[in-house]
RODREN-787491 format. One record per residue (C-alpha): z negated, y, x; residue number from 1; residue in one letter; chain. Coordinates in steps of 0.02 Angstrom, whole numbers, padded with zeros to 5 digits. Each point is the difference from the previous one (the first is absolute). Example, Ala and Ser with C-alpha at 12.3 -4.5 7.8 and 13.67 -1.06 7.14 Angstrom:
       c3       c2       c1   num   residuo   cadena
   -00390   -00225    00615     1         A        A
    00033    00172    00069     2         S        A
//
This chain:
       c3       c2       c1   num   residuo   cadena
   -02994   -04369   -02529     1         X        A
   -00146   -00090   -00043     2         X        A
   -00191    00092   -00045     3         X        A
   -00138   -00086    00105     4         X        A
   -00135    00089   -00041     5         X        A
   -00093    00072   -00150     6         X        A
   -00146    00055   -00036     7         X        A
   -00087    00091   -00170     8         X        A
   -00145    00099    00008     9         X        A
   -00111    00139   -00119    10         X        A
    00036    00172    00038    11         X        A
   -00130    00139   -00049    12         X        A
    00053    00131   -00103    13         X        A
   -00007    00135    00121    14         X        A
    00085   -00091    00121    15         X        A
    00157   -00013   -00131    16         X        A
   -00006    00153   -00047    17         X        A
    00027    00079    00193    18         X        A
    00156   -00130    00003    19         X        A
    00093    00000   -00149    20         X        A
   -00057    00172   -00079    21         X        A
   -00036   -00099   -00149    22         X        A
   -00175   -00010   -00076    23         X        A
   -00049   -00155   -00092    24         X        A
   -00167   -00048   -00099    25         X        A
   -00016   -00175    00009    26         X        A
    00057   -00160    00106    27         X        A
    00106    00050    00176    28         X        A
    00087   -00158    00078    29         X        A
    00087    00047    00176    30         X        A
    00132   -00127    00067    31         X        A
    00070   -00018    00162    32         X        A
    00101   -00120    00081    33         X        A
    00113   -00029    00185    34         X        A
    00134   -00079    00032    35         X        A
   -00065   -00047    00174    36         X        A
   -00146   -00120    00041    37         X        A
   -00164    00082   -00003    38         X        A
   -00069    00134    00134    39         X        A
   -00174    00013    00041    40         X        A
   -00086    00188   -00043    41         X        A
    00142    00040   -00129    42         X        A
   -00087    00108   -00148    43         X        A
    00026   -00021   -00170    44         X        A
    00152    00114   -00025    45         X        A
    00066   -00046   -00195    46         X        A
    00192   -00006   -00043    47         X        A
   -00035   -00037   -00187    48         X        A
   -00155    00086   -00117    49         X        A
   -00042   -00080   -00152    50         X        A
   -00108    00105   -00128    51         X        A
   -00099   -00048   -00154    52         X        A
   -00068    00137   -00096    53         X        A
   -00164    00013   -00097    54         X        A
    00117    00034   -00163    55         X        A
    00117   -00141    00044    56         X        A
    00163    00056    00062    57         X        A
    00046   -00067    00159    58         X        A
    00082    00082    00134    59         X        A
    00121   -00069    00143    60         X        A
    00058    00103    00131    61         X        A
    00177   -00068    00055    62         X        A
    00063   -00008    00163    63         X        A
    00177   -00031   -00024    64         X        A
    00137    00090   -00042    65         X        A
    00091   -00007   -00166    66         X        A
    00196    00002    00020    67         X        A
    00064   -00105   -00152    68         X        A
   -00059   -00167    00069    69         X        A
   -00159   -00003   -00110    70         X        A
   -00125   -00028    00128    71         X        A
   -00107    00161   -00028    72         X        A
   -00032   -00115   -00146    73         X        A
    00002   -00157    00058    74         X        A
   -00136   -00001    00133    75         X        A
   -00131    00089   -00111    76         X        A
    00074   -00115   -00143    77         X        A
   -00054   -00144    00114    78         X        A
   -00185    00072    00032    79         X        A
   -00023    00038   -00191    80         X        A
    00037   -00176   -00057    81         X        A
   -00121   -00085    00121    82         X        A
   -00133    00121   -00067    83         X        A
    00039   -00034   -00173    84         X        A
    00033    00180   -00040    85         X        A
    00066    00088   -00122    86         X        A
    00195    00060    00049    87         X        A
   -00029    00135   -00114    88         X        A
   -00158    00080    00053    89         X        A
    00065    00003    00189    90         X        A
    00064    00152    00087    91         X        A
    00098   -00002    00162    92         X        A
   -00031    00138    00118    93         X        A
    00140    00008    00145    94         X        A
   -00088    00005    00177    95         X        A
    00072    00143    00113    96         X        A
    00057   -00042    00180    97         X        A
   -00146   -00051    00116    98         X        A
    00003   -00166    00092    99         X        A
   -00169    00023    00038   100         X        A
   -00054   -00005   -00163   101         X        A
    00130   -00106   -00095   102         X        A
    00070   -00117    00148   103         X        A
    00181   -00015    00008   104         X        A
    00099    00090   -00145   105         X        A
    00180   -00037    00052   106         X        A
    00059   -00068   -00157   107         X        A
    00155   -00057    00082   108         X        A
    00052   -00174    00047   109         X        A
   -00008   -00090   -00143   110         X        A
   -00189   -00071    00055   111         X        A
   -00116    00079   -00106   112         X        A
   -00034   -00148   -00137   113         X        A
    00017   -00131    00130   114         X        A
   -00129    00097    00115   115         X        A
   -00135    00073   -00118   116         X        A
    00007   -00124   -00145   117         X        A
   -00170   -00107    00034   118         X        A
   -00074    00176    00081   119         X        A
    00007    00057   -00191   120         X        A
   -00034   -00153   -00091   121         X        A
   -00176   -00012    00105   122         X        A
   -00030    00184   -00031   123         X        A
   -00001   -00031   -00189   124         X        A
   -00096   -00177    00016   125         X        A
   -00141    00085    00069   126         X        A
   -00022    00137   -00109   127         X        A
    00015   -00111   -00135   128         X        A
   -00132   -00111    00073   129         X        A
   -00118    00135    00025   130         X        A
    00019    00085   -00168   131         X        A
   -00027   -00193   -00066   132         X        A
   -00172   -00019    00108   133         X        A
   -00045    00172   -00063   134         X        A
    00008   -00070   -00174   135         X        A
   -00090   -00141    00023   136         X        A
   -00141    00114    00100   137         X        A
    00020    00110   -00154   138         X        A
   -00048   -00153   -00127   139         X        A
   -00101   -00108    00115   140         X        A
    00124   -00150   -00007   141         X        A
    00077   -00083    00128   142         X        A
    00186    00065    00074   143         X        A
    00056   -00172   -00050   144         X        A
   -00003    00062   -00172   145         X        A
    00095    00155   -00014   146         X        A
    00188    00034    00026   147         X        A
    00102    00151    00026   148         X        A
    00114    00006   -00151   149         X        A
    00117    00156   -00032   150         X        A
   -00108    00129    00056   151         X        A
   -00157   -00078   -00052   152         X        A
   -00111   -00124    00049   153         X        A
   -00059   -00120   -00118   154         X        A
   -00133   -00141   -00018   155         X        A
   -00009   -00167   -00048   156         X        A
   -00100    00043   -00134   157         X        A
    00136    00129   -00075   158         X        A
   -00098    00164    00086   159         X        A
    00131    00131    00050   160         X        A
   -00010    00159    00115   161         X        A
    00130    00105    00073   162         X        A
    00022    00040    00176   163         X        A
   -00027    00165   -00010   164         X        A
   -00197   -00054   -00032   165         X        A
   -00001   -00107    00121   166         X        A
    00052    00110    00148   167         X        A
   -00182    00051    00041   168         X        A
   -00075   -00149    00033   169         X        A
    00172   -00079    00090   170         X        A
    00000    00148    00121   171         X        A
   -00171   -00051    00074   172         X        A
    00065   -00176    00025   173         X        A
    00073   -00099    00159   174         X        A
    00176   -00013    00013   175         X        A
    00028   -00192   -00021   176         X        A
    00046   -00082    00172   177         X        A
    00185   -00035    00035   178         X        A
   -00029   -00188   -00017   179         X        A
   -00102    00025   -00159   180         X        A
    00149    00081   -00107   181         X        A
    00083   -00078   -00150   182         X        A
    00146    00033   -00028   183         X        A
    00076   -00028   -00191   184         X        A
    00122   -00161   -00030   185         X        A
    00178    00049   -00020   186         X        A
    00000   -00066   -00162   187         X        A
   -00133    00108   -00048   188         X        A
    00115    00173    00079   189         X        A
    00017    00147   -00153   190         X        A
    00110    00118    00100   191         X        A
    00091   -00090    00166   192         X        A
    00149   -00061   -00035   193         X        A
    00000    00070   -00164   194         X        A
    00130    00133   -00069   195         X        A
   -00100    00158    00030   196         X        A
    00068    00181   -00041   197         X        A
    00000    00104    00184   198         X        A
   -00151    00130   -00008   199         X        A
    00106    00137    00012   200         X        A
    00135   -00060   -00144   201         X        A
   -00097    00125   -00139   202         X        A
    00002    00137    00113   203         X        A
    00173   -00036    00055   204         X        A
    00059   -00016   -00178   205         X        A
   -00070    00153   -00039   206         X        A
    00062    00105    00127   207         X        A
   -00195    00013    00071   208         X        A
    00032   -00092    00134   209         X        A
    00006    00097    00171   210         X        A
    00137   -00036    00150   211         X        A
   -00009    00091    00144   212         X        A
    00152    00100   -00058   213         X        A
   -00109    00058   -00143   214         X        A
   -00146    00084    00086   215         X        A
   -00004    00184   -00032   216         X        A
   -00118    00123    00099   217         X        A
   -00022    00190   -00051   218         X        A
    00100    00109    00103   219         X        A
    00096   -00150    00081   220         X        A
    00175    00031    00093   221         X        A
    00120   -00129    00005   222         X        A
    00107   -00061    00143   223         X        A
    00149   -00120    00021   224         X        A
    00076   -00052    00152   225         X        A
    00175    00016    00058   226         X        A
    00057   -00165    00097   227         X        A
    00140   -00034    00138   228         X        A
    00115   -00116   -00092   229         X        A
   -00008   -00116    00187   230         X        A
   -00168   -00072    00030   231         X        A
   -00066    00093    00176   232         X        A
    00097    00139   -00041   233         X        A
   -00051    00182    00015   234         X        A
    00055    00178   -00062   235         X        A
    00113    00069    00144   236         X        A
    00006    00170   -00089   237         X        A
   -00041    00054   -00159   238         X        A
    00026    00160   -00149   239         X        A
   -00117    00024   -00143   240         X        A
    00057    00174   -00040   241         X        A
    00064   -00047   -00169   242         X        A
   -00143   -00147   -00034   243         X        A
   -00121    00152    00029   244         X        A
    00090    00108   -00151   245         X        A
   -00080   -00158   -00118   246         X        A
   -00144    00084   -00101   247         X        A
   -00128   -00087    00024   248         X        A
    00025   -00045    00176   249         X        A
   -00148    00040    00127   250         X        A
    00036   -00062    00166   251         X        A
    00148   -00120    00073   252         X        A
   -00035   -00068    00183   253         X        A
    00035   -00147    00138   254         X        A
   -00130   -00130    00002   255         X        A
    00038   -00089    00178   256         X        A
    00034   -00188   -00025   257         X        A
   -00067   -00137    00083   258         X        A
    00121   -00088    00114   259         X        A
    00108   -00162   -00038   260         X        A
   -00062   -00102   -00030   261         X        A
   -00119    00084   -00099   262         X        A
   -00177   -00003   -00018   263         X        A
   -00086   -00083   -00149   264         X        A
   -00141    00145    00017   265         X        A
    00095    00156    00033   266         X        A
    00105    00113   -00089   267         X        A
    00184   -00057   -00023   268         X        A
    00080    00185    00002   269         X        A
    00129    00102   -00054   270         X        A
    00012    00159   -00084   271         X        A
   -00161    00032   -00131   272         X        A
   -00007    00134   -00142   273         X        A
   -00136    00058   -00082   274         X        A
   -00003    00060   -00161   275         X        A
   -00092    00060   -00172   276         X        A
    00092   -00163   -00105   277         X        A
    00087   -00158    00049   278         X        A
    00148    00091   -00069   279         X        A
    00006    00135    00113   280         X        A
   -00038   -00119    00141   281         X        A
    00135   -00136   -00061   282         X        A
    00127    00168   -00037   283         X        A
   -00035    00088    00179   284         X        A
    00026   -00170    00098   285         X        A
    00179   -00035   -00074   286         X        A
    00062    00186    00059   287         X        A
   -00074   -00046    00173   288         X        A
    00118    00002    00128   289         X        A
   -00010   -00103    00148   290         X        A
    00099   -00063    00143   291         X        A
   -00080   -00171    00050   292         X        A
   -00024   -00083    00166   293         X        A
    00008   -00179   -00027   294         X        A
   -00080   -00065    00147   295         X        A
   -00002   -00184    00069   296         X        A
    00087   -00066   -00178   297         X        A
    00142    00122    00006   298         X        A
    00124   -00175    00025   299         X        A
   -00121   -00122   -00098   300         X        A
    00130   -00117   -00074   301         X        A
   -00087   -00111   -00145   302         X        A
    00136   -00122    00000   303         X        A
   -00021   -00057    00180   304         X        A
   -00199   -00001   -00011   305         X        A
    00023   -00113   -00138   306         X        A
    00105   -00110    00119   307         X        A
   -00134    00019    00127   308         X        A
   -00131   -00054   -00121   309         X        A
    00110   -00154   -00035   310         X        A
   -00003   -00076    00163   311         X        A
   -00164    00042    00050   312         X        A
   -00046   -00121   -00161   313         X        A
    00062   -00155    00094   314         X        A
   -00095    00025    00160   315         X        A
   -00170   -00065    00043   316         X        A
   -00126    00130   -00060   317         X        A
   -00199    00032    00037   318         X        A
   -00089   -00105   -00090   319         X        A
   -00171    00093   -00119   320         X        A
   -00042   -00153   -00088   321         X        A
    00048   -00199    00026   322         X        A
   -00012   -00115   -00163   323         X        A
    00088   -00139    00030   324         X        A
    00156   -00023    00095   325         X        A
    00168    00083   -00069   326         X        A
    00096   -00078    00171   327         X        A
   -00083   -00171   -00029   328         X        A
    00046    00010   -00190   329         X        A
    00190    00039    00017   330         X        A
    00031   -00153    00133   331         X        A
   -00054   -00103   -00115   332         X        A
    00072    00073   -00163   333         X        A
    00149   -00081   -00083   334         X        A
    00085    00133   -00055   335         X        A
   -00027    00173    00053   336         X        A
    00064    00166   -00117   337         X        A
    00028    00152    00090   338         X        A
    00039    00164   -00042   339         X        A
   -00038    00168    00043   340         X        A
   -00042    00139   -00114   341         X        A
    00044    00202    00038   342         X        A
   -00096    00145   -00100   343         X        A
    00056    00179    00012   344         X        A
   -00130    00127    00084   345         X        A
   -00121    00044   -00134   346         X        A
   -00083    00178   -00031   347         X        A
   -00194   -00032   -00005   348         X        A
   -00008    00114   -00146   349         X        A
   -00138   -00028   -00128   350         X        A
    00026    00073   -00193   351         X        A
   -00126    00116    00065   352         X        A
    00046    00100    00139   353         X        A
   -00129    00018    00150   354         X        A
   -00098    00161   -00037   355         X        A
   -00188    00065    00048   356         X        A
   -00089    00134   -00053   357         X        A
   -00142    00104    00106   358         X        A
   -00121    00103   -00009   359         X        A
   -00085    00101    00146   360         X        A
   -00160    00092   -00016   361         X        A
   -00154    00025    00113   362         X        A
    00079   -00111    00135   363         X        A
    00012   -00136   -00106   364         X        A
    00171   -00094   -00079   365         X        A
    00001   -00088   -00137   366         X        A
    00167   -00099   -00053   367         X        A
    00063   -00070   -00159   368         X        A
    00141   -00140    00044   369         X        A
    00070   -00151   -00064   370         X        A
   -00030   -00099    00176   371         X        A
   -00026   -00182    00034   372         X        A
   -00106    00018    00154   373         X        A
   -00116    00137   -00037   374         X        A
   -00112   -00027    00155   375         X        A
    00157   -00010    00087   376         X        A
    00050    00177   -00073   377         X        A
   -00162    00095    00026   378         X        A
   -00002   -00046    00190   379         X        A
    00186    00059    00018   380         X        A
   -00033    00139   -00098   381         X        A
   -00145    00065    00113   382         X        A
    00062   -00057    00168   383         X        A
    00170    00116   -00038   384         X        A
   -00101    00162   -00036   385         X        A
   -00131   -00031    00124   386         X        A
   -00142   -00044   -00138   387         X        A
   -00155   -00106    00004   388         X        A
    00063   -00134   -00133   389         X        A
   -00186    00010   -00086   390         X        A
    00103    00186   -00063   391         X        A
    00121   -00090   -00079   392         X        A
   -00001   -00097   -00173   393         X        A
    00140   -00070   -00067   394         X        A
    00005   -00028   -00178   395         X        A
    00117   -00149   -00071   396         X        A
    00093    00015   -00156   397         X        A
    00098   -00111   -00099   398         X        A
    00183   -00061    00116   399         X        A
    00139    00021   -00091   400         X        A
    00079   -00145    00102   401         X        A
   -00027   -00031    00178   402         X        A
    00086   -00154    00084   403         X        A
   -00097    00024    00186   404         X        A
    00078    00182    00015   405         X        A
   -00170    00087   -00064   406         X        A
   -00108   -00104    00122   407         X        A
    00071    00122    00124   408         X        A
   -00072    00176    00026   409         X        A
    00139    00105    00054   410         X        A
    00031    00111   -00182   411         X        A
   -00184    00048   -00005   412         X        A
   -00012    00029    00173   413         X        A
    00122    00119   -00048   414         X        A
   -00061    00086   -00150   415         X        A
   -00171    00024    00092   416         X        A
//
């Protein structure tokens, strides 16, 4: 997946404000870019807000996901070292889920460096620029003369001012033309491709750092789930006489799965209880007693899928993507090595269990979750209870592991 498309503009203060909730007092840099070619009559919708403030600190609101990989980090990391920033003085504030605001979000894939990496770097060249054209405004020299140095911009003639003083006069300049943007040598890179600590690794150190296993609302209940041990299964019958007896324990019901196979964006099923604690949850659902129907995978036989797999690997498959010629290559090959290698099923089970909290109040739902695809998660989430998805926000926390299962919606379609 390639980007196309980019494109960096001013945004007034106001209009950040009714976006991000954030309010900022100096420079406001919006970028957006597609992965498509251009469309004609598209407006200026940014995926990425980059804000100076009047006392210096800069702010970067991240669009991806953190999960372990680092890249929470690493884009903003990117951004901050073409704009000769300070690491220290920047704050990171995670965008919720809203693809109209922040683009695509699906931290998933593997993609994200690859796809937003010269996004960011322009991003950060042009503020830099325009805080370095501010300072030569400021001094009445020419731009040739000043460079952006570690938070500050500084003249030939050994003048220095920081960025935070300079954010008046750059926010009443033009965003410099994508052909007109400099972009810094590598040799000249501070942070990319440098060892970095993650943003999070104080806060994580510390115990400070919030999963979405952490959150903790005021009067909260807390409910686990109950799963047929046969993927499309279902509860035949079930007894929670003694599960009730649990103190603690507020309400133990069906919640109706979705079908095999099952839908990414509906709830999974089986037997919930609710409860005051995870402990009386986690204590009611062992004395749960169920007789399970175990559907179209009642005689699934791993052994012989296996098998299956194994031949179906030496037929002619579809081809996605041609890059060469494999066929071509092994006629003409010497000597050919062949082998074939067998992996047991794996359980897509992250350190972190999937887990959601929300909140329902005055028609509106607000979610806490540690999700891949938030966007993906707030349209679920409203299309299963019949919601107008501007209702929902969906708050991302830290993953505690993820692996592709959290880009699916399922577990907080289910805790909504």
């Amino acid at each position: 997946m390639e980007t196309t498309t980019s494109e960096i503009k001013k945004i007034d203060r106001r209009t950040f404000l009714k976006a991000t909730g954030l309010t900022a007092s100096g420079l406001v840099i919006g970028l957006q870019w597609a992965c498509t070619p251009d469309k004609p009559n598209v407006p200026f919708s940014p995926n990425v807000y980059l804000t100076i403030n009047s006392n210096g600190s800069v702010v970067i609101v991240a669009h991806r996901q953190e999960m372990g990989t680092g890249i929470r980090t690493g884009l903003p990391l990117v951004l901050a070292d073409e704009l000769e920033a300070d690491w220290n003085l920047v704050t990171l504030q995670q965008a919720v889920g809203d693809e109209k605001k922040y683009g695509n979000q699906n931290t998933d894939g593997s993609f994200s460096v690859r796809m937003f990496f010269e996004p960011m770097r322009k991003a950060g060249a042009s503020a830099r620029m325009m805080l370095e054209q501010a300072a030569a405004q400021k001094w009445g020299i020419d731009v040739s003369e000043c460079k952006a140095q570690n938070h500050e911009v500084i003249s030939k003639s050994g003048k220095k001012i920081g960025f935070g003083e300079l954010t008046e006069i750059a926010s009443k300049l033009e965003v410099p033309a994508d052909d007109k943007i400099v972009l810094k040598n590598k040799a000249d890179w501070k942070y990319i491709g440098k060892k970095t600590n993650l943003y999070d690794t104080p806060d994580i150190i510390k115990g400070k750092a919030v999963y979405g296993i952490d959150v903790v609302k005021p009067g909260m209940k807390y409910a686990v789930i109950l799963r047929c041990p046969v993927a499309g299964g279902k509860p035949a019958s079930f007894s929670d006489e003694t599960a009730l007896k649990v103190p603690g324990v507020v309400k133990i019901f069906e919640l109706k799965a979705s079908g095999f196979p099952a839908g990414f964006d509906a709830p999974q099923g089986g037997i919930v209880v609710v409860a005051d604690s995870t402990w009386a949850a986690i204590t009611a659902r062992k004395a749960l007693e169920v007789d399970w129907d175990y559907g179209v995978n009642l005689d699934y036989n791993s052994d012989e899928y296996i098998l299956d797999l194994t031949k179906k690997v030496k037929q002619k498959g579809d081809v996605r993507r041609t890059n060469g010629s494999i066929d071509e290559a092994i006629k003409k090959a010497e000597h050919i090595l062949e082998s074939t290698f067998l992996t047991q099923h794996l359980s897509h089970a992250p350190m972190e269990p999937p887990n959601a909290t929300a909140l329902f109040k005055d028609g509106n739902l607000e979610m806490w979750a540690p999700v891949q695809s938030p966007q993906w998660i707030r349209d679920s989430v409203a299309s299963n209870l019949g919601m107008d998805a501007a209702n929902v926000t969906i708050n991302v926390t830290l993953l505690g592991g993820a692996f592709g299962r959290k880009s699916k919606p399922d577990f907080a379609v289910e805790a909504a």
